[in-house]
N, C-alpha and C positions, 0 to 999 in steps of 0.2 A: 220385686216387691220391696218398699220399703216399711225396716221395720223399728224407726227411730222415734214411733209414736205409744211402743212398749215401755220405752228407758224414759228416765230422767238424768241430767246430766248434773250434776253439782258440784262448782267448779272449786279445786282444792290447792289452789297455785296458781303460780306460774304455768300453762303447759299442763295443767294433769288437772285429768276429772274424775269424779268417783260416779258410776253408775250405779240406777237404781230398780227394779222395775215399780212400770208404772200404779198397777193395782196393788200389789202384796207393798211395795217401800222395801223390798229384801234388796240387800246388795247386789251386784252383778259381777262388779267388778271394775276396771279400773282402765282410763285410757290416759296415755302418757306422749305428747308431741314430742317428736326425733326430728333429727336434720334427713328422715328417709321418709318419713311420715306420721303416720299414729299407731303406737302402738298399745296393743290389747292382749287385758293380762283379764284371767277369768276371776270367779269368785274368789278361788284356792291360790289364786296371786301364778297363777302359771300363763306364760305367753301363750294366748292365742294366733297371733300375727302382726304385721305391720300392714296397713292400709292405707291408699290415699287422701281419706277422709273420714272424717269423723263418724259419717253418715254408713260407711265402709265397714270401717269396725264394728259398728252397731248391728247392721247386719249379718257382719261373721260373729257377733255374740249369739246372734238369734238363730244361724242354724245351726252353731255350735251344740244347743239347747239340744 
């Protein structure tokens, strides 16, 4: 399932997004491009993982939830 029509992406660089969710606008947290792939840090700035794709991360945000 994907679930990258929750987030919004807002691009804050180079390489790094800030996430949103869709309805509320609350932060989510934070995705950061690596020479390994993207990594995902949650609301509280804590690693979630590294993913091959953006769409990836976004997913491990959501069943992080």
């Amino acid at each position: 399932m994907d679930h990258t029509e929750h987030f919004s992406l807002i691009e804050d660089g180079h390489g790094h997004w800030i996430i949103r969710h869709q309805i509320t606008d609350f932060f989510a947290g934070t995705i950061l491009r690596t020479a390994g792939g993207f990594r995902l840090r949650n609301e509280n700035g804590r690693t979630v993982g590294n993913f091959p794709t953006i769409e990836a991360a976004l997913d491990g945000l959501y069943a992080r939830a």
